[in-house]
VMD Tcl script that draws the C-alpha trace (Angstrom):
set ca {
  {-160.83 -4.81 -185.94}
  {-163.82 -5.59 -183.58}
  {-160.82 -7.96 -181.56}
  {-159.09 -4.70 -181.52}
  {-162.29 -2.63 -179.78}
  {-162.99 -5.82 -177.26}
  {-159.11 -5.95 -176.15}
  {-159.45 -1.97 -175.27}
  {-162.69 -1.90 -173.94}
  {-161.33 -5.13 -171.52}
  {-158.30 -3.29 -170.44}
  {-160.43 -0.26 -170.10}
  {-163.38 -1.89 -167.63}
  {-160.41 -3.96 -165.81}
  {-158.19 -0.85 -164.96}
  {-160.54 0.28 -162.43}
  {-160.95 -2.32 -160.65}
  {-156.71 -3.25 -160.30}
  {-157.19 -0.02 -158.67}
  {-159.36 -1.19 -155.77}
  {-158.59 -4.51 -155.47}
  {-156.35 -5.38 -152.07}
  {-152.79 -6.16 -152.43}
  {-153.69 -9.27 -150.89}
  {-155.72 -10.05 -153.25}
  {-153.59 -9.47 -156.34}
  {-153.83 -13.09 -157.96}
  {-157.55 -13.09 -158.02}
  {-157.43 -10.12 -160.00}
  {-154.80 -11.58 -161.79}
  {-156.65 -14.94 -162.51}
  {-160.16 -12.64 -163.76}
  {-158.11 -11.25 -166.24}
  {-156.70 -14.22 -167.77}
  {-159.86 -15.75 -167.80}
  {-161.36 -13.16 -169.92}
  {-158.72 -12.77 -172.44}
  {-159.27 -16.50 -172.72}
  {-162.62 -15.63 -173.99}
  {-162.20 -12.85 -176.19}
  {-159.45 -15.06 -177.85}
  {-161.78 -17.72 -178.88}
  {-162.59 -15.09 -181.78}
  {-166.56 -14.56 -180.99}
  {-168.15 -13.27 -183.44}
  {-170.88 -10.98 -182.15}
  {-170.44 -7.65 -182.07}
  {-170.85 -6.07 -178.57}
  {-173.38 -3.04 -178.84}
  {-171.57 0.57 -179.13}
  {-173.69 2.39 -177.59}
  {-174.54 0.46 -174.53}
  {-173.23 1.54 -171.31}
  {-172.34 -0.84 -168.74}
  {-173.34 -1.16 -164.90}
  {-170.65 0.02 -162.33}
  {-169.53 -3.46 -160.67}
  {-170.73 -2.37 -156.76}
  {-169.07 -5.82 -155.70}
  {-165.89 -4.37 -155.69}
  {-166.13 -2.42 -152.52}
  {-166.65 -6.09 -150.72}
  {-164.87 -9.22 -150.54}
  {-165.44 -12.90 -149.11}
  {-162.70 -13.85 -146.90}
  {-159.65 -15.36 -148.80}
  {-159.09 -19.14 -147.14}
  {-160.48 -20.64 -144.15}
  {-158.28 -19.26 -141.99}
  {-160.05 -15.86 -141.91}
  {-163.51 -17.67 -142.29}
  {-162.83 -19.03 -138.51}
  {-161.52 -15.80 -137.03}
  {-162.93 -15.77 -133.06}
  {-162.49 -14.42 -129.97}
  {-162.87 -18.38 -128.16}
  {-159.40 -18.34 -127.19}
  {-159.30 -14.79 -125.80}
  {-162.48 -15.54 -123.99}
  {-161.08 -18.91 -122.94}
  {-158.00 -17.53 -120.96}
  {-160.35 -14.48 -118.96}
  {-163.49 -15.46 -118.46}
  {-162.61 -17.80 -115.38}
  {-161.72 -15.06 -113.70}
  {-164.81 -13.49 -113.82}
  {-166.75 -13.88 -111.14}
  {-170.68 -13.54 -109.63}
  {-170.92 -11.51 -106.60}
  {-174.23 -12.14 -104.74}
  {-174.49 -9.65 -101.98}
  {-177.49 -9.92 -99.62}
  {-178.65 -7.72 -96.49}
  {-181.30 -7.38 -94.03}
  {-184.17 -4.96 -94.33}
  {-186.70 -4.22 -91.53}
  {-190.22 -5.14 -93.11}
  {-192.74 -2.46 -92.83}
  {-195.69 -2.81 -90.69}
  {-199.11 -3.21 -92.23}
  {-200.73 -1.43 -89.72}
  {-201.26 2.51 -90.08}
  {-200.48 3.02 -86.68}
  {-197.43 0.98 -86.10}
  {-195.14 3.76 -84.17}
  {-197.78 5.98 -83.06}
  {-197.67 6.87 -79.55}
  {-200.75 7.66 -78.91}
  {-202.24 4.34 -80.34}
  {-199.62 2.20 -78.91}
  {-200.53 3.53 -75.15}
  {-204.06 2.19 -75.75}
  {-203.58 -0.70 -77.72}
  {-200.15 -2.13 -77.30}
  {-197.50 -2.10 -79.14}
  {-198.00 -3.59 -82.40}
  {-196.07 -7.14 -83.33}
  {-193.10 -6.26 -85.76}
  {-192.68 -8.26 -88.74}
  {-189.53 -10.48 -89.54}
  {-186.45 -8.90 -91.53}
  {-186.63 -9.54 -94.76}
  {-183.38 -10.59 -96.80}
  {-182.54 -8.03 -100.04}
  {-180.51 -9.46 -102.47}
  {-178.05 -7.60 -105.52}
  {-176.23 -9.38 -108.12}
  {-173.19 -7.97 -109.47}
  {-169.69 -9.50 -111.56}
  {-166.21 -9.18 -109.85}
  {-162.92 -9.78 -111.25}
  {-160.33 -12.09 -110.04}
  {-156.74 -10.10 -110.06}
  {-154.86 -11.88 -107.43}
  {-154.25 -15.86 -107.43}
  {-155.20 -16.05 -103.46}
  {-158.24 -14.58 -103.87}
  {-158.73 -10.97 -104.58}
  {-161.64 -9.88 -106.24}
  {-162.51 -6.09 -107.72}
  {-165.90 -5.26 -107.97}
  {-167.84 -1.88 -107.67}
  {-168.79 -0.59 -104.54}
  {-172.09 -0.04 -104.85}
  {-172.73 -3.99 -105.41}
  {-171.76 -4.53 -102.17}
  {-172.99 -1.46 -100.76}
  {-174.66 -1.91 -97.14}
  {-174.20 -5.89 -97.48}
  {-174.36 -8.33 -94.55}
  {-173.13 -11.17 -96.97}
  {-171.26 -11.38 -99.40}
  {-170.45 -14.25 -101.94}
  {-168.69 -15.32 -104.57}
  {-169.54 -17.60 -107.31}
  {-166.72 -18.19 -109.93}
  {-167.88 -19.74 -113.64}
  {-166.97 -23.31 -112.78}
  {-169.77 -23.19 -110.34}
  {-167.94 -23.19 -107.34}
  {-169.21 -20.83 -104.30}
  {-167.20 -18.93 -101.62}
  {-167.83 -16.74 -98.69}
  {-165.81 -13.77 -99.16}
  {-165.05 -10.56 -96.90}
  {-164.34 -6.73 -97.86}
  {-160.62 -5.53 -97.47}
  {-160.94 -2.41 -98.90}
  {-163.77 -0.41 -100.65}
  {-163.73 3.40 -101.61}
  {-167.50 5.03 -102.28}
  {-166.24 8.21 -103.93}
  {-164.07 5.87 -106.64}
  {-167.50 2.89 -106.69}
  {-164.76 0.39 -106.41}
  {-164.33 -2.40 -103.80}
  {-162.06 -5.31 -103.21}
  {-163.07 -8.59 -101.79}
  {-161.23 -11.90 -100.62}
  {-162.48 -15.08 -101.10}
  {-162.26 -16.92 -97.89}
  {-160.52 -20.01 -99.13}
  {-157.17 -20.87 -100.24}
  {-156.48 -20.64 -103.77}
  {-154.81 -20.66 -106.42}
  {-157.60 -18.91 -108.81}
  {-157.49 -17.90 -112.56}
  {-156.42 -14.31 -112.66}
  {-157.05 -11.69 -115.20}
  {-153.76 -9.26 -115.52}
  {-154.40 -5.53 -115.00}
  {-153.11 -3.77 -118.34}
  {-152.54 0.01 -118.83}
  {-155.59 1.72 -119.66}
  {-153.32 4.72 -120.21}
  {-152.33 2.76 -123.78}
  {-156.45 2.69 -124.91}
  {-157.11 4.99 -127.66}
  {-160.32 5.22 -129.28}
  {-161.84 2.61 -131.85}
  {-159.79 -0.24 -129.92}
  {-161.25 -3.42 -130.00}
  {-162.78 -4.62 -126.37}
  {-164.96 -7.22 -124.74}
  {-166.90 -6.83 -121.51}
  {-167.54 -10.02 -119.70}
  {-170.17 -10.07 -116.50}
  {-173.48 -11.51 -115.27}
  {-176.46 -9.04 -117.01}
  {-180.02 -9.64 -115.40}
  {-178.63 -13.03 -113.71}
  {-178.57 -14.99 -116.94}
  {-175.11 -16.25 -116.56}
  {-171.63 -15.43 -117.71}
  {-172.04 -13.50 -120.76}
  {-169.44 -11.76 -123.43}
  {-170.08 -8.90 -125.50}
  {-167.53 -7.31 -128.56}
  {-167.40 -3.66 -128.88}
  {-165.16 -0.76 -129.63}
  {-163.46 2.22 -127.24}
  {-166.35 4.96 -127.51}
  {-164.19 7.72 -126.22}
  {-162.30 7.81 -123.10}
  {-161.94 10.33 -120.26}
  {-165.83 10.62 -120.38}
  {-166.69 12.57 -116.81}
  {-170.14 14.40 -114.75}
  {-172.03 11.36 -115.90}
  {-173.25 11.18 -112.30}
  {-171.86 7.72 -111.77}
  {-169.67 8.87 -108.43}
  {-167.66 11.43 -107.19}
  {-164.93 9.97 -109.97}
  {-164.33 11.68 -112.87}
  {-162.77 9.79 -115.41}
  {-163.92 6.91 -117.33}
  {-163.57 4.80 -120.51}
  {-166.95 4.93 -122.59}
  {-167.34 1.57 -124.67}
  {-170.51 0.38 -127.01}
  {-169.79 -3.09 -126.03}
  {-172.86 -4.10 -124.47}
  {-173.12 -3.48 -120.89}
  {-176.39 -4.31 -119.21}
  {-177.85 -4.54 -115.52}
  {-175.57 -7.22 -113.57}
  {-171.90 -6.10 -114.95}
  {-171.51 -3.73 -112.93}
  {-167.91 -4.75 -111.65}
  {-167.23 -7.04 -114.70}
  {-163.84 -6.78 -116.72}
  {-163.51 -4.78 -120.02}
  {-160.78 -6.65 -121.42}
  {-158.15 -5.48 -124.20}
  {-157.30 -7.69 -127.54}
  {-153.91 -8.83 -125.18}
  {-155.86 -10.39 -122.63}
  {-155.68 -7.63 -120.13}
  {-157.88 -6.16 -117.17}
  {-158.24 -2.52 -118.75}
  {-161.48 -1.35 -117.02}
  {-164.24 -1.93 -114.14}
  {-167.77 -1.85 -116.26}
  {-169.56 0.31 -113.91}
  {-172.58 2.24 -115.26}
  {-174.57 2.16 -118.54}
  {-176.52 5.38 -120.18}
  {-180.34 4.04 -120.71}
  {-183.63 5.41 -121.39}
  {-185.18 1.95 -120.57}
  {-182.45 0.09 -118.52}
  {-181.17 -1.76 -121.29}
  {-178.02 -0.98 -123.28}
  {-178.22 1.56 -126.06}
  {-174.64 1.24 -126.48}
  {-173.10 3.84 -124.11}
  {-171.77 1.54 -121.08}
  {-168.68 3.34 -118.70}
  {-165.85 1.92 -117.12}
  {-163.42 2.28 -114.29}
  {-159.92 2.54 -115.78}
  {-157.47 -0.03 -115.03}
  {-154.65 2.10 -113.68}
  {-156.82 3.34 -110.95}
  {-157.87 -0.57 -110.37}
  {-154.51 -1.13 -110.03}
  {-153.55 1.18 -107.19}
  {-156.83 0.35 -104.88}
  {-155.83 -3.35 -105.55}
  {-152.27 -2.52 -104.33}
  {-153.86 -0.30 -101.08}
  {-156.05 -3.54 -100.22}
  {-152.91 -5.68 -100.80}
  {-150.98 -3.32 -98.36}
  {-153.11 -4.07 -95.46}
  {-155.31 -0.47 -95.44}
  {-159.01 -0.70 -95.22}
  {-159.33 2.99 -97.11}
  {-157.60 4.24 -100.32}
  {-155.65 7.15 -99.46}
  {-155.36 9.59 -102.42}
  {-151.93 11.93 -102.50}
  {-151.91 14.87 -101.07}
  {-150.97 17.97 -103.16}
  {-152.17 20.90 -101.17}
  {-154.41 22.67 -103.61}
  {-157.73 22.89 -105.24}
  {-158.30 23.31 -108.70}
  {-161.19 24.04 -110.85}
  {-162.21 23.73 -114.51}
  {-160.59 26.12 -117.62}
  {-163.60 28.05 -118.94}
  {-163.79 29.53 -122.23}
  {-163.79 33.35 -121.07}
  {-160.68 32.21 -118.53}
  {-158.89 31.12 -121.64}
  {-159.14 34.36 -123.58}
  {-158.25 36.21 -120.44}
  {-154.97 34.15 -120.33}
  {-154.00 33.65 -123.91}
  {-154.62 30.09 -123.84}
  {-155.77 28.93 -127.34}
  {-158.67 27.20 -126.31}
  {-160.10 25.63 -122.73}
  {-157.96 22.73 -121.11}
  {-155.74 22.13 -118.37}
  {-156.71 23.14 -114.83}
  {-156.75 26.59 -113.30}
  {-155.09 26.46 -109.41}
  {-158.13 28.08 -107.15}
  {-156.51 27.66 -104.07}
  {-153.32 26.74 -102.20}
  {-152.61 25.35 -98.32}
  {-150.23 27.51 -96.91}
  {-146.79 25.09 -96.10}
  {-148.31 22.38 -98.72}
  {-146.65 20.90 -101.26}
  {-148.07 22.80 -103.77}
  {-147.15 25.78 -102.14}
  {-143.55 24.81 -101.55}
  {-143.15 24.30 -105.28}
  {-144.04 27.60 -106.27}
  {-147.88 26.97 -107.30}
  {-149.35 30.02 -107.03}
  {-154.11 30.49 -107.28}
  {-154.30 32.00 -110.86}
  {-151.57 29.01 -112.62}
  {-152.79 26.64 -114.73}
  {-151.82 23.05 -114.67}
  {-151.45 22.03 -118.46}
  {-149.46 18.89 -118.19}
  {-148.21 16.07 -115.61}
  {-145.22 13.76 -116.28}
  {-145.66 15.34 -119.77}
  {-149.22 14.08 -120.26}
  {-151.35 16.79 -121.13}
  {-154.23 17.78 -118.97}
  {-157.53 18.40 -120.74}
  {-159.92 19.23 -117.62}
  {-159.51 19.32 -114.52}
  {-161.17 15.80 -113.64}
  {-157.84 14.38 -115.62}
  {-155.65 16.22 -113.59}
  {-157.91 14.10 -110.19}
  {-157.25 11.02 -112.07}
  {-153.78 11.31 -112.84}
  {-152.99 12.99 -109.07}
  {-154.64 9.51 -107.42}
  {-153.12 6.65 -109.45}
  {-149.55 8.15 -108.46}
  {-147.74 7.07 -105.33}
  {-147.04 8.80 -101.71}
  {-143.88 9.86 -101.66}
  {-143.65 10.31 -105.74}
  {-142.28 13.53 -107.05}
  {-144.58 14.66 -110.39}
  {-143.56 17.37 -113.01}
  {-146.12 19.90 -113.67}
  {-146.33 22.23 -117.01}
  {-147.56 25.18 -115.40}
  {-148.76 28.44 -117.57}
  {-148.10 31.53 -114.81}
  {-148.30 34.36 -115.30}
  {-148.07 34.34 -119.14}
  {-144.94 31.83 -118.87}
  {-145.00 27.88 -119.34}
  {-142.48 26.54 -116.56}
  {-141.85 23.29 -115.45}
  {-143.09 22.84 -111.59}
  {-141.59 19.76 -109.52}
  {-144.15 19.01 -106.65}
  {-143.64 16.01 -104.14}
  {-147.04 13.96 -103.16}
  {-147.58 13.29 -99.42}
  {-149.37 12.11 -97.07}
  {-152.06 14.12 -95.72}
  {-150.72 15.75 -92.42}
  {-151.97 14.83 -89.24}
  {-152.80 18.68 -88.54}
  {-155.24 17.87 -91.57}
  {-156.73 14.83 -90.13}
  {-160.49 16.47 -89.57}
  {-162.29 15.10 -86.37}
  {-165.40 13.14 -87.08}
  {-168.97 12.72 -85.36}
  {-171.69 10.17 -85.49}
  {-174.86 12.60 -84.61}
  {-177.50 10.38 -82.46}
  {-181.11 11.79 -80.59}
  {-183.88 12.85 -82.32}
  {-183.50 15.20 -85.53}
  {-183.34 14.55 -89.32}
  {-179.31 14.49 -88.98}
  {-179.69 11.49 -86.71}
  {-177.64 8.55 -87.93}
  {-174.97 10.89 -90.30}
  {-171.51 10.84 -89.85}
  {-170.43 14.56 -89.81}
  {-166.81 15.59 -90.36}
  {-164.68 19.04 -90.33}
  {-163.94 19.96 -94.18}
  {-160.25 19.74 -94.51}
  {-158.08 20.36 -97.48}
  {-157.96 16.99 -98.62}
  {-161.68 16.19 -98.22}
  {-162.83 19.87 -99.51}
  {-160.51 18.36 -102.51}
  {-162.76 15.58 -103.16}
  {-165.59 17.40 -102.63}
  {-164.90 19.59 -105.32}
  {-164.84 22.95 -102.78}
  {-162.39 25.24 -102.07}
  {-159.63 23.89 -99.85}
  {-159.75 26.84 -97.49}
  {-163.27 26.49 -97.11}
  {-165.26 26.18 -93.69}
  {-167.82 23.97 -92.55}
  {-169.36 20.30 -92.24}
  {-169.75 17.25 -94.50}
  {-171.31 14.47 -94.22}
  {-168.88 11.21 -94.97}
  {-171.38 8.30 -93.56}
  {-175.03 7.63 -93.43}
  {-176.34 4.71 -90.87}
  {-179.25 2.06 -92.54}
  {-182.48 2.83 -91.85}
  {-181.39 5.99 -89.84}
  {-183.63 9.32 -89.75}
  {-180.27 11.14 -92.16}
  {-181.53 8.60 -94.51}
  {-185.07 8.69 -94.52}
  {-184.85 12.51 -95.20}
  {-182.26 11.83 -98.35}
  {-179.19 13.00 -96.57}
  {-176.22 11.30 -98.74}
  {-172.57 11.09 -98.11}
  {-170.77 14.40 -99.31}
  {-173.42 16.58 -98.31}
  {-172.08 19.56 -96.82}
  {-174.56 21.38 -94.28}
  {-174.11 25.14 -95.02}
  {-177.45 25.79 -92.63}
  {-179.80 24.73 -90.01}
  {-182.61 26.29 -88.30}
  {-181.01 30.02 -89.84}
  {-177.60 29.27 -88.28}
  {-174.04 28.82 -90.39}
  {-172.35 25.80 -89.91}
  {-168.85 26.53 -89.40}
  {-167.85 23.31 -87.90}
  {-169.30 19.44 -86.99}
  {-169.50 20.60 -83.71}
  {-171.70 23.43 -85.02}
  {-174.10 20.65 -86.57}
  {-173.74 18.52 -83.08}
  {-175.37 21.47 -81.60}
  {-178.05 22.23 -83.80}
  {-178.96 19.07 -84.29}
  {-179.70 18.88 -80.14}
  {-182.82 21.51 -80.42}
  {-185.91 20.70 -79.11}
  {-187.49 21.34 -82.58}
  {-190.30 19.83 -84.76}
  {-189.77 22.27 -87.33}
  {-186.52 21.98 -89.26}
  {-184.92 23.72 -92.35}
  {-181.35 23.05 -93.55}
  {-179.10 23.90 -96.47}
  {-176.94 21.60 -97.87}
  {-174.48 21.88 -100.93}
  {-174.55 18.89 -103.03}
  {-172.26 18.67 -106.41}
  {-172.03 22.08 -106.65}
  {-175.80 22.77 -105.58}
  {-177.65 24.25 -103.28}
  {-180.30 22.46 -101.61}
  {-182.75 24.01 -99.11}
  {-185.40 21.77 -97.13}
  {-188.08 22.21 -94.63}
  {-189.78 19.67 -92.83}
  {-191.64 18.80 -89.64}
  {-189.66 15.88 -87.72}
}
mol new
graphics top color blue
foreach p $ca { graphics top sphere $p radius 0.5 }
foreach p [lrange $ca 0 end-1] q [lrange $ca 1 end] { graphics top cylinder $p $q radius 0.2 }
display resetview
């Protein structure tokens, strides 16, 4: 009889755990419960107490990995096939050294006493990671490691050094491509589809953090199409928790096949460490600045659709029946565009392209510049209160469109800015309608009064001295007064910025 209870109460403590046991792991389970019917066979005779209830068995929720196969599991070999082509980029420049002397520039002072002795240039250095993607040579990195350089080199992880020159690099995207002044071949990481990524894949970023050396780190896809993190005028970027730290910027995020599937960029810190919240460049944008560079062009030119479009908001989505905010609502059109020619009309909203659905606006950028010249796309357009399918043909930007540029000189805070006619395609970029009049500021000279004062590339000037700026002409001639006094208003990421100083 007390056999009888034990053989129950066995089957009844082992059911349980069958239940949560891995197929996989089937004959362990299998081998536990012959080994305890083994010893309730032996006939003990002790009596197990009735009324004592046993522990829950916690382990079962874990399990030590079954042979040594899994006990060795790595990421050596996928670490062993990219990381040689992951690079160091050393960029260095020279910066005027400031005089000790409280003088130094004075008029006054230097009529009396001379003009005071200037001090050698200094060299400033940046250290950044690139990624090899083309056996001859070509290296991606982000822009703003190279930014301003005189010299640029490359150091690749067998501890070899190149000089290197820049074919191609694109401020608004922070991504640049290099070529290593010697004949190759070099290790090459492919560029994968960073359109396949979904969140919670596996990643690794490789790069250079703080100068240590070549350094891997393991994380996971955070979230992707992460955008107004203030990185660059870009939009659209894979967040990862793989750490990223001060010296990856241009490293490779690399996917579980090996692949190039991101540009490590930027990194979200309170204390310039990572926390976990690093951003990336995705691959298929990579992919068509690597093929501009490869083309010959010094620029990347994005397509030209003829419109402007701005973000869904939540009261625009109950005004047009939309269930919730997403896709991008048409602002404006160029008359004769492409966008215009295919029936886009201000007021339609853009919900999908090639049938991939658009959740904000900055998506709709993203998709728009990894597409070819030339390339008819399909838009799902809501007008009017009726989904239709749009076909609209990218182009080049027309020549009519080409603004005129200026490089403003003499003596005013805009001295040393490159000032440029908003067109369509720029006022795109910008973020501003593409009808809209005025000025922006595309370059900034080192060192150059537009500098000092914080003038940045993609300022528009709205105002100086109380006057509109219409045009770059308009800013030519303002920026001639005889005038110590100055006040200007610029429109910066959707700002407006008003300053007064004496110059």
């Amino acid at each position: 009889m007390r056999f009888a209870r034990s053989l129950i109460f066995a089957v009844a403590l082992l059911s349980p755990i069958g239940m949560l046991v891995p197929a996989s792991a089937n004959d362990v389970a299998d081998n536990i419960l012959g080994a305890l019917m083994k010893e309730l066979l032996r006939g003990t005779q002790q009596e197990e107490p009735a009324s004592q209830p046993s522990a829950p068995d916690m382990s079962v929720e874990r399990r030590v990995p079954f042979g040594e196969k899994e006990v060795q599991l790595s990421y050596a070999k996928l670490v062993k096939e990219t990381a040689p082509a992951v690079v160091n980029v050393y960029a260095s420049q020279q910066v005027a050294a400031r005089s000790t002397s409280p003088f130094a520039g004075d008029p006054f002072f230097e009529e009396f006493f001379g003009r005071q002795q200037q001090m050698p240039p200094r060299v400033q250095a940046s250290l950044g990671s690139g990624v090899l993607v083309d056996a001859d040579g070509l290296v991606v990195t982000n822009f703003h490691v190279i930014r301003n350089a005189d010299e640029i080199k490359v150091a690749t992880a067998d501890g070899r050094e190149f000089e290197s020159k820049v074919l191609l690099k694109d401020e608004t995207l922070d991504l640049a491509v290099l070529k290593i002044e010697d004949k190759g071949p070099f290790p090459v990481v492919p560029i994968g589809d960073s359109e396949a990524l979904e969140v919670g894949d596996l990643v690794l970023a490789i790069g250079n953090p703080f100068g240590v050396g070549q350094t891997t780190t393991s994380g996971i896809v955070s979230a992707l199409a992460r955008s107004h993190i203030g990185i660059s005028d870009f939009g659209f970027f894979i967040q990862t928790d793989a750490a990223i730290n001060p010296g990856n910027s241009g490293g490779a995020l690399i996917n579980m096949a090996g692949q190039l599937i991101g540009i490590n960029t930027a990194i979200y810190s309170r204390s310039g460490g990572s926390i976990g919240i690093g951003f990336a460049i995705p691959s298929n944008i990579v992919r068509v600045v690597v093929e501009a560079a490869r083309s010959g062009s010094d620029h990347f030119e994005r397509p030209f659709i003829g419109a402007t479009f701005e973000p869904v908001t939540a009261q625009i989505a109950e005004a047009l029946g939309l269930p919730r905010p997403s896709g991008a609502l048409v602002a404006a059109v160029v008359d004769d565009g492409p966008a215009a020619r295919a029936g886009l009309r201000p007021g339609d909203v853009v919900l999908a392209l090639n049938k991939a659905q658009i959740e904000h606006v900055d998506a709709l950028g993203y998709r728009l510049a990894t597409l070819s010249i030339g390339k008819p796309v399909d838009l799902t357009v809501l007008s009017k209160g009726t989904e239709k399918s749009v076909n609209v043909v990218l182009e080049k930007t027309p020549p009519d469109l080409t603004p005129a540029s200026v490089v403003i000189d003499g003596r005013s805070p805009f001295a040393g800015a490159k000032v440029t006619d908003l067109s369509a395609t720029l006022s795109q970029r910008l973020g501003v309608p593409v009808d809209s009049k005025g000025a922006a500021i595309t370059e900034i000279v080192r060192r150059s009064p537009a500098a000092q004062v914080g003038l940045r590339p993609g300022d528009i000037i709205r105002e100086i001295n109380g006057e509109q700026m219409a045009s770059a002409q308009d800013v030519v001639q303002a920026a001639g007064q005889n005038s110590r006094r100055w006040s200007f208003t610029i429109q910066r990421d959707g700002q407006i910025l008003r300053q007064t100083l004496r110059f």
